[in-house]
mmCIF entry with sequence, helices, sheets and N, C-alpha, C, O atoms, coordinates in Angstrom:
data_MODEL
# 
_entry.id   MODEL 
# 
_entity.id                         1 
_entity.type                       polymer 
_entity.pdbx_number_of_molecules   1 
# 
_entity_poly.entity_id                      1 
_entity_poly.type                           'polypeptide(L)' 
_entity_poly.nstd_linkage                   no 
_entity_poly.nstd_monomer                   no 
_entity_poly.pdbx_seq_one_letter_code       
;(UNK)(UNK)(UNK)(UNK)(UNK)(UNK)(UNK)(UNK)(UNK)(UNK)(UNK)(UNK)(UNK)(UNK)(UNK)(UNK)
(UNK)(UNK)(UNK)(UNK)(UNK)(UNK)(UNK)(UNK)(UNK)(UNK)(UNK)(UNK)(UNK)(UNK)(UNK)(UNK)
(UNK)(UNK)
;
_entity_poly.pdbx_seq_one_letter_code_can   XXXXXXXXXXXXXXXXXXXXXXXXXXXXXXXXXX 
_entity_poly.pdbx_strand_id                 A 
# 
loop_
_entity_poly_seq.entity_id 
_entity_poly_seq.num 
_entity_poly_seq.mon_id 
_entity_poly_seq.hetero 
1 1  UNK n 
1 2  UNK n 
1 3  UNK n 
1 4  UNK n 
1 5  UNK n 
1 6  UNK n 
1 7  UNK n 
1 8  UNK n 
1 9  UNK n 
1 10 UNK n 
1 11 UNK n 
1 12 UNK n 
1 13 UNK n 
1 14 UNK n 
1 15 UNK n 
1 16 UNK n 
1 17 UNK n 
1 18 UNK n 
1 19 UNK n 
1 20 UNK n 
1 21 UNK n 
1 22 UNK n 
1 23 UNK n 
1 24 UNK n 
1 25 UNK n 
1 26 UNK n 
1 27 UNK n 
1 28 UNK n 
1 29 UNK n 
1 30 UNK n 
1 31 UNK n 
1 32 UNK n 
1 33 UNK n 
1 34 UNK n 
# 
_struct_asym.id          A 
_struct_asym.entity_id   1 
# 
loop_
_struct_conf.conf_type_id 
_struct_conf.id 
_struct_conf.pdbx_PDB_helix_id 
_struct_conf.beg_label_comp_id 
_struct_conf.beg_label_asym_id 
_struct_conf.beg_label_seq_id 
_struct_conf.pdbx_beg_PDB_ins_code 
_struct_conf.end_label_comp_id 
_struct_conf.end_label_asym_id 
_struct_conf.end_label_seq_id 
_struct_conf.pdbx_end_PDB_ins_code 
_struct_conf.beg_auth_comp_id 
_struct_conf.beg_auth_asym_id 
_struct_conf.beg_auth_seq_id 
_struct_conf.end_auth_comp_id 
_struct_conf.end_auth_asym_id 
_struct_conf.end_auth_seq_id 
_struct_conf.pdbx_PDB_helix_class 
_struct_conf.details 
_struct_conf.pdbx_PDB_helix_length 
HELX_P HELX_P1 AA1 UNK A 2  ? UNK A 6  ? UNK A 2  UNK A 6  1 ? 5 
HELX_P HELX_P2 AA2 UNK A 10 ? UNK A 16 ? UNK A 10 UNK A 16 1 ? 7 
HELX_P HELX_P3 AA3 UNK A 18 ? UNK A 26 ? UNK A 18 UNK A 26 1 ? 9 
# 
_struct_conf_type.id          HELX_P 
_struct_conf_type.criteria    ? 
_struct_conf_type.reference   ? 
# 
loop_
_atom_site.group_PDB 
_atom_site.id 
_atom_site.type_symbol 
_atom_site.label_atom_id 
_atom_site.label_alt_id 
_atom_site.label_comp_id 
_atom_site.label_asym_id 
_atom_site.label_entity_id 
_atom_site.label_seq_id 
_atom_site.pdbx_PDB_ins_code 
_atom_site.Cartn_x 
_atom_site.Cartn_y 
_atom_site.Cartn_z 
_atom_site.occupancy 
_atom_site.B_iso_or_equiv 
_atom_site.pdbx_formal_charge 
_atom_site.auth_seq_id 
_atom_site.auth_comp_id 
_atom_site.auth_asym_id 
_atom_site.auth_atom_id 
_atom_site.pdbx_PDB_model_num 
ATOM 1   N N  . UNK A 1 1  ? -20.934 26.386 -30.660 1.00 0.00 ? 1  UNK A N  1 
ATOM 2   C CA . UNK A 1 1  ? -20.720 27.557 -31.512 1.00 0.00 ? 1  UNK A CA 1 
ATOM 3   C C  . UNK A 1 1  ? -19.915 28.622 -30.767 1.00 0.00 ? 1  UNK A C  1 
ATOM 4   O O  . UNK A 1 1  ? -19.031 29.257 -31.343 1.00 0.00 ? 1  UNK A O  1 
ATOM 5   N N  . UNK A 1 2  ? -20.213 28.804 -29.539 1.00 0.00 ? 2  UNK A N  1 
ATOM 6   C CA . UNK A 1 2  ? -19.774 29.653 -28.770 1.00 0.00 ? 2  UNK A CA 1 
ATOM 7   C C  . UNK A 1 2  ? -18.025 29.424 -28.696 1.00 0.00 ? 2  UNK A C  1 
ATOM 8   O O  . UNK A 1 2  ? -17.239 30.354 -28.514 1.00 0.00 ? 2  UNK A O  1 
ATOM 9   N N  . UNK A 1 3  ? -17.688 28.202 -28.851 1.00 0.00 ? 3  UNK A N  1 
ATOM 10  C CA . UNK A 1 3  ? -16.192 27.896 -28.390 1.00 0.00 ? 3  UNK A CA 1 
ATOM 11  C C  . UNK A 1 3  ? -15.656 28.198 -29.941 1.00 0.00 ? 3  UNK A C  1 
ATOM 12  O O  . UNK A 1 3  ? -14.905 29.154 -30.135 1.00 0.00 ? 3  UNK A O  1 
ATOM 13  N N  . UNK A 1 4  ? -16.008 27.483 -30.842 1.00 0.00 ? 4  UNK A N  1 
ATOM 14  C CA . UNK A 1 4  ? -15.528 27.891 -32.015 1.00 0.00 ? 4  UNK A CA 1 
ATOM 15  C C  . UNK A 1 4  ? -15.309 29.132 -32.494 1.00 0.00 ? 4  UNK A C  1 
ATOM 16  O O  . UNK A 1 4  ? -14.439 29.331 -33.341 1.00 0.00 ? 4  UNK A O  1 
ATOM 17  N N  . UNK A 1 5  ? -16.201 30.263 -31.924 1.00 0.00 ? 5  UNK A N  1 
ATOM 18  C CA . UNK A 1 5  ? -16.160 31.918 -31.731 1.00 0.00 ? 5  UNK A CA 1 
ATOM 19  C C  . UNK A 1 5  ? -15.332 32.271 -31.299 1.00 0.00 ? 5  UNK A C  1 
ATOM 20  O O  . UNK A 1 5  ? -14.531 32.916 -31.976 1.00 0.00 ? 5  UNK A O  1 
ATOM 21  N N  . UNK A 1 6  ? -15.092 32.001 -29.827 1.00 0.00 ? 6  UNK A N  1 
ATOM 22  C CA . UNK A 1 6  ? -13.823 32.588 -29.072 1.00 0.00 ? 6  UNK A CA 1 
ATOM 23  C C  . UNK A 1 6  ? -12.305 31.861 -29.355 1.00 0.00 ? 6  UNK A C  1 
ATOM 24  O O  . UNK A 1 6  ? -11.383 32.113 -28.580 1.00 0.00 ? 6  UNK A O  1 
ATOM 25  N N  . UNK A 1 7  ? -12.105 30.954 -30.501 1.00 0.00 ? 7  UNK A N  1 
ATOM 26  C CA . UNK A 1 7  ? -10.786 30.422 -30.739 1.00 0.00 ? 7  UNK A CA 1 
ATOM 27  C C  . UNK A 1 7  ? -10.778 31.247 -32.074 1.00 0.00 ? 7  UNK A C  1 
ATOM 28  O O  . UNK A 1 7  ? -9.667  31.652 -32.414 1.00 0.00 ? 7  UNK A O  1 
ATOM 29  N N  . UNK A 1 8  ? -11.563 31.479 -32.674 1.00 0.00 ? 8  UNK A N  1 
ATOM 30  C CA . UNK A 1 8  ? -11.589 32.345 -33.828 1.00 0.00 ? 8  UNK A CA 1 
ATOM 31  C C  . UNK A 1 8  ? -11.345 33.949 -33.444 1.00 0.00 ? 8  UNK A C  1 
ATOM 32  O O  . UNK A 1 8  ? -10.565 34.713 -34.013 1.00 0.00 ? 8  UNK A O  1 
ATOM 33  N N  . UNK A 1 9  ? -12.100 34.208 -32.482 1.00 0.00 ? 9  UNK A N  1 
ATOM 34  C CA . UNK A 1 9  ? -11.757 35.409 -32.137 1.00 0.00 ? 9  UNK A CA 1 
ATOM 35  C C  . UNK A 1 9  ? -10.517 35.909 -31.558 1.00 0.00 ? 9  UNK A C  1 
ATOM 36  O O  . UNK A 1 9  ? -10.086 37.056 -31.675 1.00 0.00 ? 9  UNK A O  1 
ATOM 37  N N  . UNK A 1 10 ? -9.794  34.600 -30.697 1.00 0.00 ? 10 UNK A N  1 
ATOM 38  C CA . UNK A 1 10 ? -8.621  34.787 -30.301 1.00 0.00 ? 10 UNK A CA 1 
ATOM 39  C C  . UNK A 1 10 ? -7.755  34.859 -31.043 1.00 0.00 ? 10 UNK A C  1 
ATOM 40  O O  . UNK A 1 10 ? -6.944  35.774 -30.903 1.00 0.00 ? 10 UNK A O  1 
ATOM 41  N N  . UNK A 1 11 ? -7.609  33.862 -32.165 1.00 0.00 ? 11 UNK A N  1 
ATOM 42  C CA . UNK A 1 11 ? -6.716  34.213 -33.761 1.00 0.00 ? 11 UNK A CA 1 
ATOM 43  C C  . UNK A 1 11 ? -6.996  34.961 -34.370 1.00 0.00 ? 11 UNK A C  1 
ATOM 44  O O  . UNK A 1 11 ? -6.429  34.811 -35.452 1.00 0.00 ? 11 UNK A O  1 
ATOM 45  N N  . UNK A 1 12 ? -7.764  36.022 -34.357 1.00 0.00 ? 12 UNK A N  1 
ATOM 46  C CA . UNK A 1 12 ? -8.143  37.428 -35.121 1.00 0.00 ? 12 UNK A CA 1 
ATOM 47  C C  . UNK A 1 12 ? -7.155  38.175 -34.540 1.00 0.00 ? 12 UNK A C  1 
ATOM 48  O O  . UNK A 1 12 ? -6.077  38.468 -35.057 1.00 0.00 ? 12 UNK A O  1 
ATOM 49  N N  . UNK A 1 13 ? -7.633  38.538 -33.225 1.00 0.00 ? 13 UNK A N  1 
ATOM 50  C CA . UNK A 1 13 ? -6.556  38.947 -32.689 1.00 0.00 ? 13 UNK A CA 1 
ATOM 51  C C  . UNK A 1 13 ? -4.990  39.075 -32.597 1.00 0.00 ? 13 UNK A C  1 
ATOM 52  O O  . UNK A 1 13 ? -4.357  40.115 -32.781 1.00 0.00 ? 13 UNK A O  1 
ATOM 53  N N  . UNK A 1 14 ? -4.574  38.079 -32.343 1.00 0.00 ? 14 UNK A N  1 
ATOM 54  C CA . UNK A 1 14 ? -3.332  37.276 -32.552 1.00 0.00 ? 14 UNK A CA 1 
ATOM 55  C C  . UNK A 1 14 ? -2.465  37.808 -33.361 1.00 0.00 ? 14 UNK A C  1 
ATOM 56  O O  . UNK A 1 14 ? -1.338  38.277 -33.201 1.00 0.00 ? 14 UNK A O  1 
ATOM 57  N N  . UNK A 1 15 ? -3.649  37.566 -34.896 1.00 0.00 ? 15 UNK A N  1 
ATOM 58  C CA . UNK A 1 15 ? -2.745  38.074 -35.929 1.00 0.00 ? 15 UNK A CA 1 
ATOM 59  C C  . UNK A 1 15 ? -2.801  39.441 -36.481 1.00 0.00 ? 15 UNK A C  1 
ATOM 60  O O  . UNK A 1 15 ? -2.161  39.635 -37.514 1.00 0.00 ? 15 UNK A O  1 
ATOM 61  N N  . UNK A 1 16 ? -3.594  40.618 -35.858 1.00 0.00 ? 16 UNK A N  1 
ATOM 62  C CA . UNK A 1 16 ? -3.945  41.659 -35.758 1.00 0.00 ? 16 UNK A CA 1 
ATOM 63  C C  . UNK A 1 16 ? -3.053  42.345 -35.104 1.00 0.00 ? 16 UNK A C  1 
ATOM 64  O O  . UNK A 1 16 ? -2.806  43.511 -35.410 1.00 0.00 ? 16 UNK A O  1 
ATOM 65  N N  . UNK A 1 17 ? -2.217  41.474 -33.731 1.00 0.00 ? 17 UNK A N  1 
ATOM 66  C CA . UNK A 1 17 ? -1.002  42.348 -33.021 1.00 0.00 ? 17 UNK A CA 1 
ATOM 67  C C  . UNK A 1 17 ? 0.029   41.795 -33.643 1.00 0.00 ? 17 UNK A C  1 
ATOM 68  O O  . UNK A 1 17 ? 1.115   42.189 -33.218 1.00 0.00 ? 17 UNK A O  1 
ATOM 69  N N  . UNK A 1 18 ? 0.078   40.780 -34.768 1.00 0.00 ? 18 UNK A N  1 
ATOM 70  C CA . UNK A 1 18 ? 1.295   40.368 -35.004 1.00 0.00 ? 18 UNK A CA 1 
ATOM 71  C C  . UNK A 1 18 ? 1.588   41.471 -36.321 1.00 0.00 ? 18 UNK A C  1 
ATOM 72  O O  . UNK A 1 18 ? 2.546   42.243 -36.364 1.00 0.00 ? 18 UNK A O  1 
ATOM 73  N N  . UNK A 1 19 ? 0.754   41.369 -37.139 1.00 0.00 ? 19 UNK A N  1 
ATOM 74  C CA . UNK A 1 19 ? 0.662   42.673 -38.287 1.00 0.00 ? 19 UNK A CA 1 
ATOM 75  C C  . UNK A 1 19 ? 0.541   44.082 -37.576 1.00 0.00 ? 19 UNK A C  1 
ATOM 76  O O  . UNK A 1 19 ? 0.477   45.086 -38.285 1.00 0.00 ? 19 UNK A O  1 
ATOM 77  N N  . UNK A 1 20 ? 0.512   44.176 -36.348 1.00 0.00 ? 20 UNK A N  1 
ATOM 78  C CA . UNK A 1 20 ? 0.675   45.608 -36.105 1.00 0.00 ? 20 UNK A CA 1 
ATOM 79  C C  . UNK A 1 20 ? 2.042   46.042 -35.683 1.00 0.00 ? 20 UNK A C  1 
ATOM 80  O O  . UNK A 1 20 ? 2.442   47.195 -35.844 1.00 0.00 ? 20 UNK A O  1 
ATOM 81  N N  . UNK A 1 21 ? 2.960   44.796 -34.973 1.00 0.00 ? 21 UNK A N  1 
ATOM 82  C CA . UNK A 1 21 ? 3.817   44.935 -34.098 1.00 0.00 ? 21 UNK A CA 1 
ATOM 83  C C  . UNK A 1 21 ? 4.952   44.799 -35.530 1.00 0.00 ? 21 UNK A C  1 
ATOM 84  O O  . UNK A 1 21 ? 5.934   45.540 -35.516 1.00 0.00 ? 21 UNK A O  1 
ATOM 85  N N  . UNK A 1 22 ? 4.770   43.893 -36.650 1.00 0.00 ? 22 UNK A N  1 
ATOM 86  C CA . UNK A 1 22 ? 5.236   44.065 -37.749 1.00 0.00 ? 22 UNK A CA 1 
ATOM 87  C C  . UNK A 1 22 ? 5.314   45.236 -38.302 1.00 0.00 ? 22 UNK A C  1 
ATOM 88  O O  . UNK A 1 22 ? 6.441   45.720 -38.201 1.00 0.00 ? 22 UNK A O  1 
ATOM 89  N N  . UNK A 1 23 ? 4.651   45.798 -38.779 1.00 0.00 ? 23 UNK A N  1 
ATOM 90  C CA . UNK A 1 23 ? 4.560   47.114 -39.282 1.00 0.00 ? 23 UNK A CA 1 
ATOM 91  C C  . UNK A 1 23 ? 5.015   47.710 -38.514 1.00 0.00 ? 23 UNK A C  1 
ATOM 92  O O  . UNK A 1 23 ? 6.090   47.920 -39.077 1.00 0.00 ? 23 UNK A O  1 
ATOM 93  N N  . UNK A 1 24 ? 5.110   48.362 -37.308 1.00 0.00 ? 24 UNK A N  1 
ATOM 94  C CA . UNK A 1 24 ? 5.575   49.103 -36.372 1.00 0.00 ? 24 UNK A CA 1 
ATOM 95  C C  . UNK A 1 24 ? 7.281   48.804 -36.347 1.00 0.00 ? 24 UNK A C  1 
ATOM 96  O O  . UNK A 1 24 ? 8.094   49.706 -36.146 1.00 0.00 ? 24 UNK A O  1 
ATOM 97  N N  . UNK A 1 25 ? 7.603   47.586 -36.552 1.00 0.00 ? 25 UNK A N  1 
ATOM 98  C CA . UNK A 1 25 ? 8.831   47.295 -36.642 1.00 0.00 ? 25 UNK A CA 1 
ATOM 99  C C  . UNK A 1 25 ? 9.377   47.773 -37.874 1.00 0.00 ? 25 UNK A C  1 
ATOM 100 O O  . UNK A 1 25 ? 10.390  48.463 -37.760 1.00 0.00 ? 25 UNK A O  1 
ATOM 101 N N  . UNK A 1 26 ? 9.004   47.595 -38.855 1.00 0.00 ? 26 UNK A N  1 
ATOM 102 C CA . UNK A 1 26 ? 9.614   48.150 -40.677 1.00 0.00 ? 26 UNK A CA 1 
ATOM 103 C C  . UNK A 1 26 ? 9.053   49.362 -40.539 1.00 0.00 ? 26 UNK A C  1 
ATOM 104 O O  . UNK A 1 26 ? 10.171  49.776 -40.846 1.00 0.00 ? 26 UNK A O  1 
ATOM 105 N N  . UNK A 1 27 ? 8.566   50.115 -40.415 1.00 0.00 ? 27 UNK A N  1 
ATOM 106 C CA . UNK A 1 27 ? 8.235   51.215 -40.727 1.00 0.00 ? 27 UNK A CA 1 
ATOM 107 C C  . UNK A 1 27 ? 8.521   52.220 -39.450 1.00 0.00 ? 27 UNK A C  1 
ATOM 108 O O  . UNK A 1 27 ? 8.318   53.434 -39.482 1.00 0.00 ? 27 UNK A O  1 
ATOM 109 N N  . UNK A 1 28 ? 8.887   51.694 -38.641 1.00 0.00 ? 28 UNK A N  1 
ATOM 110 C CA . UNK A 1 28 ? 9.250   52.570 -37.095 1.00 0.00 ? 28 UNK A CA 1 
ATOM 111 C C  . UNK A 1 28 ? 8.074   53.445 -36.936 1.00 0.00 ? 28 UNK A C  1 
ATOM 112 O O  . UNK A 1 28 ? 8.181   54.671 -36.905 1.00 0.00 ? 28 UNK A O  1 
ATOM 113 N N  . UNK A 1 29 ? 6.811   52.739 -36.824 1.00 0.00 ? 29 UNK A N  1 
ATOM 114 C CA . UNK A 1 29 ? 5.522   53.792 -35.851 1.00 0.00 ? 29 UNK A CA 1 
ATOM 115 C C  . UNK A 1 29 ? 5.888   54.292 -34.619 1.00 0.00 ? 29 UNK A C  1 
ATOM 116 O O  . UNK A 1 29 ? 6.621   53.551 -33.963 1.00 0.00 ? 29 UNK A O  1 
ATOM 117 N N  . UNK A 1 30 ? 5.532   55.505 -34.052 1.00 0.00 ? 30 UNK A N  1 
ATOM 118 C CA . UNK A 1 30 ? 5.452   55.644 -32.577 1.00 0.00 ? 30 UNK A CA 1 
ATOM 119 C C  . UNK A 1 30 ? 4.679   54.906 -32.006 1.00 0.00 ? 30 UNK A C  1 
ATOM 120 O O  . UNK A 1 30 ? 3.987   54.323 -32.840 1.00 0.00 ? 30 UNK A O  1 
ATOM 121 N N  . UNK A 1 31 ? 4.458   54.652 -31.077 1.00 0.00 ? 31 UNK A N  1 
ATOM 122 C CA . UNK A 1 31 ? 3.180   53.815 -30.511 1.00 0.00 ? 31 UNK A CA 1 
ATOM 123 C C  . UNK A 1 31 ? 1.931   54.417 -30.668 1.00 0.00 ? 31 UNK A C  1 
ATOM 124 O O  . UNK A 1 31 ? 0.925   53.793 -31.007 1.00 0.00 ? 31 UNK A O  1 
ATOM 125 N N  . UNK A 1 32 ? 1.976   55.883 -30.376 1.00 0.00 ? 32 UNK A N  1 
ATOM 126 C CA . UNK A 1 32 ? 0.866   56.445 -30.168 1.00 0.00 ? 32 UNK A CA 1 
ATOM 127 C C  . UNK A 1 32 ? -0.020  56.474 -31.515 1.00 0.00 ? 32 UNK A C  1 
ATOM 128 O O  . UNK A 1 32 ? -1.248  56.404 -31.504 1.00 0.00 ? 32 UNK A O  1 
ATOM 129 N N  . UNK A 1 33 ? 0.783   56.589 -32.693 1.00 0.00 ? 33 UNK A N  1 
ATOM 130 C CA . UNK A 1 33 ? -0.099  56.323 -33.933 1.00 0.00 ? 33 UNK A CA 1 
ATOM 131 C C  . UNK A 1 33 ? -0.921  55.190 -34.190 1.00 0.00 ? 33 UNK A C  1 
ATOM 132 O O  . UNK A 1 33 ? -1.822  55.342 -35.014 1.00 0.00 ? 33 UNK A O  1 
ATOM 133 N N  . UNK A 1 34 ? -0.751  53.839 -33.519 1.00 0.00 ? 34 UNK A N  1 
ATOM 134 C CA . UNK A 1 34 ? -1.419  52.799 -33.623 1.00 0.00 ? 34 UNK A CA 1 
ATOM 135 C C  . UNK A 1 34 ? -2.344  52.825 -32.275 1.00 0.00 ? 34 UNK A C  1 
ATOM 136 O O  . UNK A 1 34 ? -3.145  51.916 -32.058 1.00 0.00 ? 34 UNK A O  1 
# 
């Protein structure tokens, strides 16, 4: 259970900086707002 957690948790992630670094790209965030 434990391994299945942390590969899940690592793709949460993942796609959490990929939708942030997205948005930040189209919408030109400063960094500091995120």
């Amino acid at each position: 259970y434990k391994q299945i957690y942390f590969k899940l948790s690592l793709t949460f992630r993942a796609i959490i900086k990929f939708q942030l670094s997205s948005l930040r790209n189209q919408q030109k965030f400063p960094n500091h707002v995120l």
